[in-house]
MDTraj code that builds the backbone (N, CA, C; nanometers):
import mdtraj as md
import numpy as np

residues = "UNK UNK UNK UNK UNK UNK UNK UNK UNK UNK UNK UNK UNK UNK UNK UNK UNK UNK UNK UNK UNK UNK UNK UNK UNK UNK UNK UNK UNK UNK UNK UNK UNK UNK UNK UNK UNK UNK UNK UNK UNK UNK UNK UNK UNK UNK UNK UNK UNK UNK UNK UNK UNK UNK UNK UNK UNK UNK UNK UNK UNK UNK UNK UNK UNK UNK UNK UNK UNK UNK UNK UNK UNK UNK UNK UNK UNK UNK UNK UNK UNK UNK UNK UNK UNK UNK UNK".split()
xyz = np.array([
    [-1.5573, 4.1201, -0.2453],
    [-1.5329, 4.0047, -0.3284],
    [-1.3861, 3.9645, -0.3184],
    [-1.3769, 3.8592, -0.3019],
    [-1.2084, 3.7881, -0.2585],
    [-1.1913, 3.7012, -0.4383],
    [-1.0670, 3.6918, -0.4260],
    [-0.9858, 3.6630, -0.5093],
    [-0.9416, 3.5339, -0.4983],
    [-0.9771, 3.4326, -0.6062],
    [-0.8913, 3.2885, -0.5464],
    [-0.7434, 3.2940, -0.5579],
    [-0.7028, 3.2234, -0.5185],
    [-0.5100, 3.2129, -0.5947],
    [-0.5221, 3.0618, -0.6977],
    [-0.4101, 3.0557, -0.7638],
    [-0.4303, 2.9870, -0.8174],
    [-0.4205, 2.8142, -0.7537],
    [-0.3900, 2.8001, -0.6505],
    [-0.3589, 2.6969, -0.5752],
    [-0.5236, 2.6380, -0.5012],
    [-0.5816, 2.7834, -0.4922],
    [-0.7258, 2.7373, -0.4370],
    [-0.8139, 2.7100, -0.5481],
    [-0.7895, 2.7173, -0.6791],
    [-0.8827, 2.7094, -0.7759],
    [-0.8507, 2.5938, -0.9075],
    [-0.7054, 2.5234, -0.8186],
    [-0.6685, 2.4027, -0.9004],
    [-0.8035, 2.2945, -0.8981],
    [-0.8387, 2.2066, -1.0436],
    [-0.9115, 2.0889, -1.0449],
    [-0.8756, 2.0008, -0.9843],
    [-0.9559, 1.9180, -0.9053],
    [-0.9149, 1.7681, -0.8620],
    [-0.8428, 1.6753, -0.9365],
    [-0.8332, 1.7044, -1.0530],
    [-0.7811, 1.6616, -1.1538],
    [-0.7011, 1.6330, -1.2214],
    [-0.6518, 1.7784, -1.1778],
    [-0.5013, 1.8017, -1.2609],
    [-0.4322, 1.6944, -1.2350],
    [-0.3832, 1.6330, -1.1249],
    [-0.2582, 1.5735, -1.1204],
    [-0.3043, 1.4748, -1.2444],
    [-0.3720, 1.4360, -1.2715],
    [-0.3606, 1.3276, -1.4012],
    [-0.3271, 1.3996, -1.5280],
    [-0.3042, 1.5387, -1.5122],
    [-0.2835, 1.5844, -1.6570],
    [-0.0878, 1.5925, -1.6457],
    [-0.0426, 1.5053, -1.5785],
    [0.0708, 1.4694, -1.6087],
    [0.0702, 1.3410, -1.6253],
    [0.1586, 1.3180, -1.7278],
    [0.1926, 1.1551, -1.8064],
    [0.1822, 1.0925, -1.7135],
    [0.3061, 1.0894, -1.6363],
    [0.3517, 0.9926, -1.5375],
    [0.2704, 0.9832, -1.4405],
    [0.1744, 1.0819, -1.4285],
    [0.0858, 0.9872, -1.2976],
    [-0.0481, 0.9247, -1.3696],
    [-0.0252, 0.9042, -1.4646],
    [-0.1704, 0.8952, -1.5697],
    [-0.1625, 0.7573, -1.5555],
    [-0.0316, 0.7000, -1.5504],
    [-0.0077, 0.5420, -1.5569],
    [-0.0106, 0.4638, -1.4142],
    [0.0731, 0.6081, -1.3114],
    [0.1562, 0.5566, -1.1864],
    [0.0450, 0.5443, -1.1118],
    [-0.1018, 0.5868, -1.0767],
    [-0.1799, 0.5754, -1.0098],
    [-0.2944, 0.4664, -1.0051],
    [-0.2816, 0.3936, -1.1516],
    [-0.3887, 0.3153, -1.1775],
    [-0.2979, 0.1761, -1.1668],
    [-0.1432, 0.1654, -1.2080],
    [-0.0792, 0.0610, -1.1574],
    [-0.0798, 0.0491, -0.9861],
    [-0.1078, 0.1554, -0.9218],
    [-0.0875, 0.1214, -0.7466],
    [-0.1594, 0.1089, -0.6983],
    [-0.3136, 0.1218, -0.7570],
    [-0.4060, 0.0990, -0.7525],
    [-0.4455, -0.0994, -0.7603],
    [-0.4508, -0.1154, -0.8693],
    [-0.4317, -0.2350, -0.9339],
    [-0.3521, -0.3301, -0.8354],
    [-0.2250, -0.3072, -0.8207],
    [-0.1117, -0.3597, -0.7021],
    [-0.1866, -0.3470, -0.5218],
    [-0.2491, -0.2697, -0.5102],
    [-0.3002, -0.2759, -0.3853],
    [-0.4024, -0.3846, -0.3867],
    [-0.5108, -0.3196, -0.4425],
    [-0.6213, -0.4600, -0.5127],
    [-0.5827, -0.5749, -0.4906],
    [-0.4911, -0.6412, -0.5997],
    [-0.4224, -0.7095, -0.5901],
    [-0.3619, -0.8302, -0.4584],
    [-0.3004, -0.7320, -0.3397],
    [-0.2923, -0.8075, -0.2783],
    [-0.3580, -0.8234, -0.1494],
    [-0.4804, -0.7360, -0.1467],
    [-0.5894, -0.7442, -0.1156],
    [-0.6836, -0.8553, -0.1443],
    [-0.6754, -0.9136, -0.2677],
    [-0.7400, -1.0157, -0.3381],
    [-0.6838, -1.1489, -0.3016],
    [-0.5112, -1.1430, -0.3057],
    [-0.4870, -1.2317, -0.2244],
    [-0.5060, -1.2846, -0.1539],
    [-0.4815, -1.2064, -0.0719],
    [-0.5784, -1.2132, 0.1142],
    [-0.7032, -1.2773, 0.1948],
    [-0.7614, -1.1973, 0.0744],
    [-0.8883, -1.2792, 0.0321],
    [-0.8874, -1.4081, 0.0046],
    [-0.8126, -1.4296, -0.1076],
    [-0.8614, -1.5638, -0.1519],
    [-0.8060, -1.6999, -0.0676],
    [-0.6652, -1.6588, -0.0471],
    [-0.5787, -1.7320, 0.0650],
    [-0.6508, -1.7580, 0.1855],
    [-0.7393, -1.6371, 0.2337],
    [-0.8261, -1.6618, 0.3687],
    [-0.9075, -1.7844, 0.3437],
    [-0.9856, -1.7614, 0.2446],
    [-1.0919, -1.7962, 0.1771],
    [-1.0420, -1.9957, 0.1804],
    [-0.9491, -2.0013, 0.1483],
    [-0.9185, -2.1506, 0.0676],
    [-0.8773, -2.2251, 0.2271],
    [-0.8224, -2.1012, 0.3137],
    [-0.7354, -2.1978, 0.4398],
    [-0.8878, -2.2467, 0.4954],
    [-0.9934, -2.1261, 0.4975],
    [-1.1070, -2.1747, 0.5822],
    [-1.1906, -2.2810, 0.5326],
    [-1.1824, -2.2749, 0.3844],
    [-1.2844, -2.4143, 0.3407],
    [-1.1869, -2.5515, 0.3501],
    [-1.0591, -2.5818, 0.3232],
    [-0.9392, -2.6836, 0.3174],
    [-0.9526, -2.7230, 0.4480],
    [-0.9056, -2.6290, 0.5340],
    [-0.9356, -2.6752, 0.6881],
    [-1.0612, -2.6867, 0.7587],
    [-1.1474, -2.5996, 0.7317],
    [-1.2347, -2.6005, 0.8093],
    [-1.2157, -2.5411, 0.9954],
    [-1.1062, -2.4765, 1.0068],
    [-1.0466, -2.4231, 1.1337],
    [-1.0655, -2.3105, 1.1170],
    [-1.1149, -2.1966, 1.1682],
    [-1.1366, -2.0403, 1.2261],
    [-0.9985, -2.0100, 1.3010],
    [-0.9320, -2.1063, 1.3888],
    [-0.8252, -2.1013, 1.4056],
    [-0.6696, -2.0867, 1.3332],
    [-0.6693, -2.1558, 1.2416],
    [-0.6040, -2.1194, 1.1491],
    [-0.5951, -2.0006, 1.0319],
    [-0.7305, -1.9441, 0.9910],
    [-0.7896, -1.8677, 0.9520],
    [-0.7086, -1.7010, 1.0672],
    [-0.7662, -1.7353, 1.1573],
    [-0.6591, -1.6377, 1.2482],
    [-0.5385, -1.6093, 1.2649],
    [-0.4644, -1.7505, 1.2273],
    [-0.2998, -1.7268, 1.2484],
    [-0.2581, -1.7099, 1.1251],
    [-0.3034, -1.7001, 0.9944],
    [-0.2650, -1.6788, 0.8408],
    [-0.2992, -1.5392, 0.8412],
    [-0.4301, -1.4819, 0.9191],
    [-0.3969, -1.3101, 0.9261],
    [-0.3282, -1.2595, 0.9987],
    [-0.2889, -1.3077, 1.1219],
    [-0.1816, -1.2148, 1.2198],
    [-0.0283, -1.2634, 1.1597],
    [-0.0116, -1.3573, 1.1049],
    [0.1172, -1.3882, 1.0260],
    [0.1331, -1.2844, 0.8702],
    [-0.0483, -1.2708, 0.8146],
    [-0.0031, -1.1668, 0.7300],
    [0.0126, -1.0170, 0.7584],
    [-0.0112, -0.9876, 0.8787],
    [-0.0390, -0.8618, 0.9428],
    [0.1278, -0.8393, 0.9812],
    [0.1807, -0.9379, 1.0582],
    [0.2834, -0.9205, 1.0761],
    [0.4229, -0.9016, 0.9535],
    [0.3794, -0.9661, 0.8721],
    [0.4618, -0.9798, 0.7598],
    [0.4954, -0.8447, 0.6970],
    [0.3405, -0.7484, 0.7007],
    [0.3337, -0.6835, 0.6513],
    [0.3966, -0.5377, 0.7371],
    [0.3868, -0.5757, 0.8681],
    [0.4541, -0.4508, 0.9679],
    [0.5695, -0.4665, 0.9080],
    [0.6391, -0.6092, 0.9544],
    [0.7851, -0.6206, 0.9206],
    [0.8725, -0.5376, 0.8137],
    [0.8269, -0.5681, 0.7135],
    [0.8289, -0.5034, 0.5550],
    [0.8703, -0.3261, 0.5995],
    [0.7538, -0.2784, 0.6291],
    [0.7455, -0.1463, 0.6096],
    [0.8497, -0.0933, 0.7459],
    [0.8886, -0.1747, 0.8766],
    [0.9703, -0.1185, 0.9475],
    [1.1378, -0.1687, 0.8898],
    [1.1538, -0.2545, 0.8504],
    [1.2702, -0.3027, 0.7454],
    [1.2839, -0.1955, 0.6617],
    [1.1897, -0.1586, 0.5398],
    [1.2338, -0.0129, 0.4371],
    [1.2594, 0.0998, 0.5684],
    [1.1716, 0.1447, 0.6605],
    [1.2593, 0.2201, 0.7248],
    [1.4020, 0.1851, 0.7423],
    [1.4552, 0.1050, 0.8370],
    [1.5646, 0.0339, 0.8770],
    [1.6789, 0.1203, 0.7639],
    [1.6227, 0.0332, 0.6290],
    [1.7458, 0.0479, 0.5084],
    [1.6985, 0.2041, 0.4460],
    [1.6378, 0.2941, 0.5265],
    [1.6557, 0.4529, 0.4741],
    [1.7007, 0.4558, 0.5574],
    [1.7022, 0.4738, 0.7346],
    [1.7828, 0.4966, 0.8036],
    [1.9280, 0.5062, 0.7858],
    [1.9705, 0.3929, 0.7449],
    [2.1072, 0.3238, 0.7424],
    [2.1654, 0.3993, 0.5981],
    [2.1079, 0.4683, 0.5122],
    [2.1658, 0.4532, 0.4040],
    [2.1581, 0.6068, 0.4112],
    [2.1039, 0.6718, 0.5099],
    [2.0736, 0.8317, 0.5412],
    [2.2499, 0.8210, 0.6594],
    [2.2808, 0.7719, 0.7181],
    [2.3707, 0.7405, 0.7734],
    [2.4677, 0.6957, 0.7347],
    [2.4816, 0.6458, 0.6136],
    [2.5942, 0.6181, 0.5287],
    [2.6309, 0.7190, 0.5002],
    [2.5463, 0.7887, 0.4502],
    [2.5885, 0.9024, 0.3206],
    [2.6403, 1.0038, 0.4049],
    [2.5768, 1.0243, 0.5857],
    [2.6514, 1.1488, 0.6124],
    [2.7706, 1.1211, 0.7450],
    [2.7605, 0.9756, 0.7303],
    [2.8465, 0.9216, 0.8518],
    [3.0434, 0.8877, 0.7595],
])
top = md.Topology()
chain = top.add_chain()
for i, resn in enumerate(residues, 1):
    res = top.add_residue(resn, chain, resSeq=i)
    for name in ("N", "CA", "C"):
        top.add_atom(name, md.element.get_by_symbol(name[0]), res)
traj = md.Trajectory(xyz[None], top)
């Protein structure tokens, strides 16, 4: 008979039995949704307004791109600011 540790016998759970993620997970939640819904709806309005599939295409690779941009930019400014501090 084996022995759990306590790391193998934690609830799925726990992490919500701290405050701060009790709030922090259902706001990033919500925020993802969110601009997911956007997306949606923005798709949604270019394709009935226009009536173009074409356009419909360049409002997602413009949001696709927007969205690379973003996340290689926050790299960029950790880079730079990891390089400040030891440059």
């Amino acid at each position: 008979m084996t022995t759990k540790t306590p790391e193998q016998t934690t609830h799925w759970l726990a992490p919500f039995s701290v405050r701060s993620f009790k709030f922090q997970w259902p706001s990033d939640l919500a925020t993802s949704w969110a601009f997911e819904m956007e997306t949606l709806i923005l798709g949604w309005y270019i394709l009935v307004e226009s009536g173009s599939v074409m356009l419909l295409v360049v409002f997602g690779a413009l949001n696709s791109l927007e969205r690379w941009y973003h996340r290689s930019l926050a790299w960029w400014v950790i880079a730079l600011d990891i390089a400040e501090c030891y440059g």
